[in-house]
N, C-alpha and C positions, 0 to 999 in steps of 0.2 A: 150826446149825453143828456137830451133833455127829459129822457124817461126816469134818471138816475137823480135830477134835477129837479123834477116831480116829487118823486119818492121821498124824498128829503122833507122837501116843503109841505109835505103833507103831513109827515111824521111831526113837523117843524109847529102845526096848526093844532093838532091834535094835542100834541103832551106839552109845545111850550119849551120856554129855554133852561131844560134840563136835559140831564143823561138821555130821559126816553126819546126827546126834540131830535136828536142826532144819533137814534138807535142802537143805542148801549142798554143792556138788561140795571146795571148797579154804577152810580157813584163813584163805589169802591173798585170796580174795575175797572172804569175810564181814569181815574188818579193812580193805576196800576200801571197801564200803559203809559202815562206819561212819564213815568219811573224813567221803564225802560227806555225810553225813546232818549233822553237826556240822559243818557248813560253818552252819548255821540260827545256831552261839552263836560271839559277835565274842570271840576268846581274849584279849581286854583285857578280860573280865567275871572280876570279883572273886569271883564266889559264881555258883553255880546249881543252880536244881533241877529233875529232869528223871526225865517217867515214861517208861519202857520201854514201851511198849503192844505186847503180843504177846512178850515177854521169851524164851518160850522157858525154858529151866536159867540163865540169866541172861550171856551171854556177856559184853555190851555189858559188864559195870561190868571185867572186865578190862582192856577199852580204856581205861575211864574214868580206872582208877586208875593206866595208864600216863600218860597223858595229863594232867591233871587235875587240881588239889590237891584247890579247896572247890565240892562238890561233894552237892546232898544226892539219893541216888537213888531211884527205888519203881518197880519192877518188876507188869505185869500181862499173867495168860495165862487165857484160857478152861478150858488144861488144871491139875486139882489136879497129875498128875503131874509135870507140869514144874515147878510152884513147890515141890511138893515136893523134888525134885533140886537148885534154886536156892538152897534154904536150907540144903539139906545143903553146898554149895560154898560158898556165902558166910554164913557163920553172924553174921558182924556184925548187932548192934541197929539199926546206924548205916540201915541196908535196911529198906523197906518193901515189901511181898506184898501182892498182891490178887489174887482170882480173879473178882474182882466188882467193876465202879466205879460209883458215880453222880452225879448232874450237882452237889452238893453239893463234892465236894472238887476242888479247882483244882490245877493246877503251872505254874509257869512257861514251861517246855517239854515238849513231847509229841512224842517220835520212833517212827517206825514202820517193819522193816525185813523185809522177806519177807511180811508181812501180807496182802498183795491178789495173792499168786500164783497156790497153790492151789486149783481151783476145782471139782475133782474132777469130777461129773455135772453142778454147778448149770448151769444155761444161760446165754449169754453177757448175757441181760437179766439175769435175778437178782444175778447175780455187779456189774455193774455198779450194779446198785441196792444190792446190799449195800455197794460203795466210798463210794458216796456219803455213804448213812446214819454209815457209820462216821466219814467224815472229818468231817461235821456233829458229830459225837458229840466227835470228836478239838477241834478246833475252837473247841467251845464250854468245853473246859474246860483248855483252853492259853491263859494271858494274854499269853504274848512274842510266841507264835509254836510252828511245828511243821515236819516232816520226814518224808516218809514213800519209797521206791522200791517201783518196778513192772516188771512186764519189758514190754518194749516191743513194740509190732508191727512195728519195725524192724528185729526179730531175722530172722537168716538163716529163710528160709521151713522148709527141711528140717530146721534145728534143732527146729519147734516142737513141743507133744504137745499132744492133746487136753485132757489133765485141769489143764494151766496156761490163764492168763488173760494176754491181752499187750491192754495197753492204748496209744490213739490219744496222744503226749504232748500233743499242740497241743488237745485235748478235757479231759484233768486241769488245763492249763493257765491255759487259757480260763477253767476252772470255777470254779481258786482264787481266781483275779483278780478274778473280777466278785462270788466270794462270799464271800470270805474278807478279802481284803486287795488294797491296792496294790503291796505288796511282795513281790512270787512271784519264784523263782527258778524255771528248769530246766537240772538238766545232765545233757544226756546223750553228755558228750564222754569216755568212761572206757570201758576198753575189757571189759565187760559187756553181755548182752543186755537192759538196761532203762535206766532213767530214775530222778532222785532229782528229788521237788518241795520247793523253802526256801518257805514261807510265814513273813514277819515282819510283827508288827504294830505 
């Protein structure tokens, strides 16, 4: 992952900790995807706690704290540079960093959002074997449930580029279902070129 790791931190140098830092075109469509992704937690829950996987400079706990009273968060990126920036923005204790997790510490919730885009040279096997591993990973240490979006192969053909991944949704589908849970969502009725999967357990 370190070419994917690069690509970040470059984006990351370039635009700075906004949308373009963590390669979103708008604003307005990274607080779109966060919609959907927390579509996963019923806003009649009193409390929760939820890791960022792939956090990026930590956008999500903005949303969070719009949105949200009790609320415990912990952020995680492959990149030091972004958590570094992450903490420089949100200096609260109340925040937990990681650049590293293991199958030891649990969260209740596990949200994932640009994660499985970028695929830069990997080929369309690797890339997908790497979604898998990851969601297994994601998975096992999510006790409620989790949330992850992708962009779709539904997306206009001339929109797409080589170095993105657009995944089959009715194949993520299938896969959370029969391996993860009973309880899969998909929506892909929003007017973005991807898909959000709800996995509850």
């Amino acid at each position: 992952m370190d070419k994917i790791k690069s690509y970040y931190e470059m984006k990351l140098k370039k635009h700075g900790t906004n949308h373009k830092g963590v390669d979103w075109k708008s604003l307005e469509s990274q607080e779109l995807r966060f919609v959907k992704l927390f579509e996963l937690i019923d806003k009649r829950e009193p409390a929760f706690d939820v890791l960022d996987y792939g956090c990026g400079y930590g956008a999500l706990l903005d949303y969070l704290n719009i949105h949200y009273k009790n609320f415990i968060y912990s952020g995680y990126d492959i990149s030091e540079q972004m958590i570094f920036n992450a903490k420089l923005i949100f200096r609260s204790k109340a925040y937990t960093w990681y650049t590293n997790l293991d199958n030891k510490k649990k969260f209740s919730y596990v949200v994932a959002s640009g994660l499985f885009n970028v695929k830069l040279s990997y080929t369309e096997g690797e890339w997908k074997d790497y979604i898998i591993e990851t969601l297994d990973k994601i998975n096992f240490i999510s006790n409620k449930g989790f949330s992850f979006n992708i962009l779709s192969t539904f997306s206009d053909k001339e929109k797409m580029t080589d170095k993105l991944f657009y995944a089959d949704p009715s194949f993520l589908f299938n896969h959370c279902k029969k391996k993860y849970s009973k309880h899969v969502s998909l929506l892909h009725d929003y007017p973005l070129y991807e898909f959000t999967i709800i996995v509850k357990k």
